[in-house]
N, CA, C and O atoms as CSV, one atom per row, in Angstrom:
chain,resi,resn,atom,element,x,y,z
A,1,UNK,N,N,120.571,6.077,-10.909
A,1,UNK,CA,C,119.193,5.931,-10.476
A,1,UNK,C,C,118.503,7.285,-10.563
A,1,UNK,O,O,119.147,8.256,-10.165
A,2,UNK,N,N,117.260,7.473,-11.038
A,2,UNK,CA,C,116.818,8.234,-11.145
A,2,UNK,C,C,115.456,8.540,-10.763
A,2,UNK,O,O,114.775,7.980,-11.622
A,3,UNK,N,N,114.673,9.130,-9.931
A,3,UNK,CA,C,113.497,9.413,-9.452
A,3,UNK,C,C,112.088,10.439,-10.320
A,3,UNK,O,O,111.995,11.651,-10.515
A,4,UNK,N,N,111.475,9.674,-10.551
A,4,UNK,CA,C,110.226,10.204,-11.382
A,4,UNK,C,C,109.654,10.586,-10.065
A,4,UNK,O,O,109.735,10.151,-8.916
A,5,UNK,N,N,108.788,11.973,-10.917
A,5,UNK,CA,C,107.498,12.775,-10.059
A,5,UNK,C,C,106.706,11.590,-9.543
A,5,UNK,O,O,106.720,10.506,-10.128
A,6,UNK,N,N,106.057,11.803,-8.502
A,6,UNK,CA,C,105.099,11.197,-7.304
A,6,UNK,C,C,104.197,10.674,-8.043
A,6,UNK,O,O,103.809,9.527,-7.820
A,7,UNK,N,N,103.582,11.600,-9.300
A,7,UNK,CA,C,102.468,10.974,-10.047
A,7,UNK,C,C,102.616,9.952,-11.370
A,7,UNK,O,O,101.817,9.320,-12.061
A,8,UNK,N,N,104.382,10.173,-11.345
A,8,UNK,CA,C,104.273,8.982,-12.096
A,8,UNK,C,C,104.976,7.598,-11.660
A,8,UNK,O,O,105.393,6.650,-12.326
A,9,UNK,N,N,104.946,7.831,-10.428
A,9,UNK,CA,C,105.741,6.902,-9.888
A,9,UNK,C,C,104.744,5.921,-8.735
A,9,UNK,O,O,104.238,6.551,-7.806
A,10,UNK,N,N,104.514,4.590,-8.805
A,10,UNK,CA,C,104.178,4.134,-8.119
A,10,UNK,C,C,104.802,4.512,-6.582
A,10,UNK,O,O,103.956,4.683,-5.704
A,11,UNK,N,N,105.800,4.610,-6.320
A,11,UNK,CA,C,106.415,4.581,-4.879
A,11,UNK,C,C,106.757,5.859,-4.633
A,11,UNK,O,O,107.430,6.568,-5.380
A,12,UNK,N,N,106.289,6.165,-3.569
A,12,UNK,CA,C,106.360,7.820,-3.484
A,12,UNK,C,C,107.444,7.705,-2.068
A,12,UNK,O,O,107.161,7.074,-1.049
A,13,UNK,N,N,108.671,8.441,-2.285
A,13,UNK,CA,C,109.689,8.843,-1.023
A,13,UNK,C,C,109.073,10.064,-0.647
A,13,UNK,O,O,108.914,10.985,-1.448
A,14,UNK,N,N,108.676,10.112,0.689
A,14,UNK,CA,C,108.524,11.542,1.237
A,14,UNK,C,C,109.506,11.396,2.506
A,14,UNK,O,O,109.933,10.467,3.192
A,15,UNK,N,N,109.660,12.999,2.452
A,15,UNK,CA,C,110.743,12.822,4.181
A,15,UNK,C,C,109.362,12.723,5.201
A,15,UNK,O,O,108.186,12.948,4.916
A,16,UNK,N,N,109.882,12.361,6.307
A,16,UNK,CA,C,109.111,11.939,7.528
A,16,UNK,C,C,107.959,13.097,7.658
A,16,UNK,O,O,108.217,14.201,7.180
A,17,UNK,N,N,106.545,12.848,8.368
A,17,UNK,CA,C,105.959,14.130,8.422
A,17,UNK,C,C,106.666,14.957,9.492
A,17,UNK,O,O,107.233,14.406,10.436
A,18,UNK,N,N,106.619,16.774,9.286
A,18,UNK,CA,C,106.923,17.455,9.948
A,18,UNK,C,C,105.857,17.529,11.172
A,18,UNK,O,O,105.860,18.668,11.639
A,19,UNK,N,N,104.900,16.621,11.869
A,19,UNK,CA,C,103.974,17.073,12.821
A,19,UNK,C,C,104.721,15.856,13.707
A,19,UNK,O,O,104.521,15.815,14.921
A,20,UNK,N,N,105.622,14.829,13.032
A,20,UNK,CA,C,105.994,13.794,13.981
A,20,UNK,C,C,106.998,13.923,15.165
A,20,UNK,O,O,107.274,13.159,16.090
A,21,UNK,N,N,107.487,15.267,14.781
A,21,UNK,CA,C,108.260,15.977,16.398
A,21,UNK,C,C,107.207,16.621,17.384
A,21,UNK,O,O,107.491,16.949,18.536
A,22,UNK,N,N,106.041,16.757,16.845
A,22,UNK,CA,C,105.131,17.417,17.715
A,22,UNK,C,C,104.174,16.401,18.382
A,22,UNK,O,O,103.569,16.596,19.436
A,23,UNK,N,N,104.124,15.278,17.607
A,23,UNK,CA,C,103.633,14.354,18.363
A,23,UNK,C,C,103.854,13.586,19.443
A,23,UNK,O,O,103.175,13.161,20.377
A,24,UNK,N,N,105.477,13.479,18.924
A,24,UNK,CA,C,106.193,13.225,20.304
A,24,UNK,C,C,106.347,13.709,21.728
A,24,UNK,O,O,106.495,13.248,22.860
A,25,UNK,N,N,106.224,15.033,21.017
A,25,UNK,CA,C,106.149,16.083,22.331
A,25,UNK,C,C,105.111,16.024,23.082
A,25,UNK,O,O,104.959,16.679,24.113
A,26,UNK,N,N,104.192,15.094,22.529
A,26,UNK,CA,C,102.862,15.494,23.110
A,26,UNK,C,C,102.600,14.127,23.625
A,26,UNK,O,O,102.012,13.896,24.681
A,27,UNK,N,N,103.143,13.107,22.690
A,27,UNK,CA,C,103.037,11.739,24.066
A,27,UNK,C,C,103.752,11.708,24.895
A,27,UNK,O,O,103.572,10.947,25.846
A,28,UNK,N,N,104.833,12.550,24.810
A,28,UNK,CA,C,105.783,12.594,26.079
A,28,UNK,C,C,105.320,13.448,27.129
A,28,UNK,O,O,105.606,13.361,28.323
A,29,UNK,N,N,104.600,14.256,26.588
A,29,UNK,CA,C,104.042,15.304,28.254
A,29,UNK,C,C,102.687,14.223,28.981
A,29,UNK,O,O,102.538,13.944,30.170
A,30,UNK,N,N,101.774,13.750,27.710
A,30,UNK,CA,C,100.920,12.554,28.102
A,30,UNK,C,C,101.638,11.771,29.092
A,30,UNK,O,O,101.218,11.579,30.233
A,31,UNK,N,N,102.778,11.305,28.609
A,31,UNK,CA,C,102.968,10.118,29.242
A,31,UNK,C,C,103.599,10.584,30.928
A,31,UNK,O,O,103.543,9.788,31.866
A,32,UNK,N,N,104.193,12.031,31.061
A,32,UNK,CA,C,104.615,12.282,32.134
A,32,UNK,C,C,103.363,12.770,32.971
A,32,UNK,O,O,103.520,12.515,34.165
A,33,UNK,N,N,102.103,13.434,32.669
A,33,UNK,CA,C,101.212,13.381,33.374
A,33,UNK,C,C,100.558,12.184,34.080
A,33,UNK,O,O,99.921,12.076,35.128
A,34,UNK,N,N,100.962,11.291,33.089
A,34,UNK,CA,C,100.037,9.854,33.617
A,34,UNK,C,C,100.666,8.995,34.547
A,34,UNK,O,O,100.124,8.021,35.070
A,35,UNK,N,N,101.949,9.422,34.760
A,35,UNK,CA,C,103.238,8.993,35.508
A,35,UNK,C,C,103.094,9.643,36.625
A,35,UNK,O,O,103.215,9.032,37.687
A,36,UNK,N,N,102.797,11.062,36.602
A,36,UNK,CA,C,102.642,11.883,38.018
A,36,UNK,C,C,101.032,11.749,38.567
A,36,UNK,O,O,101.037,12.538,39.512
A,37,UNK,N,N,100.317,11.451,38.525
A,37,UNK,CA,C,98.740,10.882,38.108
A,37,UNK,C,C,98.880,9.546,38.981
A,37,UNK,O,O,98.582,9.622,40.173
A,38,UNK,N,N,99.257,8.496,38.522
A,38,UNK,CA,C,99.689,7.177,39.077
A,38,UNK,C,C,100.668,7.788,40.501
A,38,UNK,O,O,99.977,7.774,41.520
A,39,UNK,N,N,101.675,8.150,40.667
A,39,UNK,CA,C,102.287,8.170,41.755
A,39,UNK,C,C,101.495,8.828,42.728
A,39,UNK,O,O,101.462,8.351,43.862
A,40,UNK,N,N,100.645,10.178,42.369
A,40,UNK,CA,C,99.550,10.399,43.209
A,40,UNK,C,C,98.953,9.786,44.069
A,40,UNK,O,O,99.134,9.853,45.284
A,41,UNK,N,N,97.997,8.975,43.336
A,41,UNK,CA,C,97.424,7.811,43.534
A,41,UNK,C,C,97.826,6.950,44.726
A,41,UNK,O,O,97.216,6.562,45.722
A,42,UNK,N,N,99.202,6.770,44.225
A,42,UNK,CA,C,100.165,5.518,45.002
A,42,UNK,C,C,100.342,6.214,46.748
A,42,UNK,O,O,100.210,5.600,47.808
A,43,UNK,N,N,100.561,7.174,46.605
A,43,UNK,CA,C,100.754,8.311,47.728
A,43,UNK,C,C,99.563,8.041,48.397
A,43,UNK,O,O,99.542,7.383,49.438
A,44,UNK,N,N,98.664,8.463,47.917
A,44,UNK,CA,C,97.069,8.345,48.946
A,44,UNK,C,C,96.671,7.164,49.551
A,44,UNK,O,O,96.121,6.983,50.637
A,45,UNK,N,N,97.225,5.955,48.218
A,45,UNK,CA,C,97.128,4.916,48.661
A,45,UNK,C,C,97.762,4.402,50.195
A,45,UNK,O,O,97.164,3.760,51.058
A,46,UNK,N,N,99.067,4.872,50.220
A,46,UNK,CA,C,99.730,4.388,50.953
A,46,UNK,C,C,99.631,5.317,52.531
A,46,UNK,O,O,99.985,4.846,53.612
A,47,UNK,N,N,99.093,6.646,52.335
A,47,UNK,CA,C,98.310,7.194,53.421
A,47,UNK,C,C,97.736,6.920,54.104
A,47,UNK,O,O,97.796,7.010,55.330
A,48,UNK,N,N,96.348,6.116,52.771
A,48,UNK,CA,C,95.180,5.548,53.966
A,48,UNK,C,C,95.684,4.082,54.272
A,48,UNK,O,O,95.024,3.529,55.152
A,49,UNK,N,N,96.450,3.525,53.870
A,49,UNK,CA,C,96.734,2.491,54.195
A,49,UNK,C,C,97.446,2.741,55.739
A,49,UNK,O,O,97.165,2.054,56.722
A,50,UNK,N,N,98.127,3.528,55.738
A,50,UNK,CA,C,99.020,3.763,56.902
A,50,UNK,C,C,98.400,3.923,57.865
A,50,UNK,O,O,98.599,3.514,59.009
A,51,UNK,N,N,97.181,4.862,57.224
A,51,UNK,CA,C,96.493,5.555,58.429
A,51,UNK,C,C,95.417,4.369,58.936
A,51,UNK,O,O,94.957,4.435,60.076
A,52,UNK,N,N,95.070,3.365,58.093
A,52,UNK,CA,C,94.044,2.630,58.824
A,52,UNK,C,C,95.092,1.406,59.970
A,52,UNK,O,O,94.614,0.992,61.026
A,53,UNK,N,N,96.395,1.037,59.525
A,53,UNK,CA,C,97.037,0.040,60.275
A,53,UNK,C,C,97.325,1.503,61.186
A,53,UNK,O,O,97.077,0.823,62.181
A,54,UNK,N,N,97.582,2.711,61.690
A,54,UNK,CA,C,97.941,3.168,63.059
A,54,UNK,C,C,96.510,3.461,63.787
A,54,UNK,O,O,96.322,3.748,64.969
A,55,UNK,N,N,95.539,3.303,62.718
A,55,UNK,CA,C,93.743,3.386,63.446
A,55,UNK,C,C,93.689,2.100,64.359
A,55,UNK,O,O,93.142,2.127,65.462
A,56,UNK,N,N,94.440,0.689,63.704
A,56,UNK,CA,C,93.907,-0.505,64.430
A,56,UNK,C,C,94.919,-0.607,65.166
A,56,UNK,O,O,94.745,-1.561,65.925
A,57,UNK,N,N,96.302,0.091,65.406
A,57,UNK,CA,C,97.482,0.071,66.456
A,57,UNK,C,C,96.637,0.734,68.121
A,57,UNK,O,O,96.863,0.424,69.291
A,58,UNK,N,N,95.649,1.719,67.519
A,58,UNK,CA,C,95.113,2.497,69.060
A,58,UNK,C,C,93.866,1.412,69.749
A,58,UNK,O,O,93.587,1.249,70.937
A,59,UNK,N,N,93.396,0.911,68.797
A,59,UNK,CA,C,92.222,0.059,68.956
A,59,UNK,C,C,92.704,-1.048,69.786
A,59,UNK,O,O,91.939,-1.958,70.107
């Protein structure tokens, strides 16, 4: 088997792009911000939640 140049070849093999390790890197820090972001959230949530059922415990 033998492989012709890109331009004469309908089907072009390229190796993977080299930016696709960097992309990863970068949905993976995305995705851990949005993870610590959400648990935030969940935290405050569960603050004021707390804090309004020990508001109606004094009441």
């Amino acid at each position: 088997m033998t492989l012709t140049p890109p331009e004469e070849s309908p089907l072009v093999l390229t190796a993977p792009e080299p930016v696709a390790p960097i992309r990863r890197v970068l949905l993976h820090e995305e995705a851990e911000r949005l993870t610590a972001d959400l648990q935030d959230r969940e935290a405050r949530r569960q603050q004021t939640h707390t804090a309004c059922l020990e508001e109606r415990g004094r009441s």
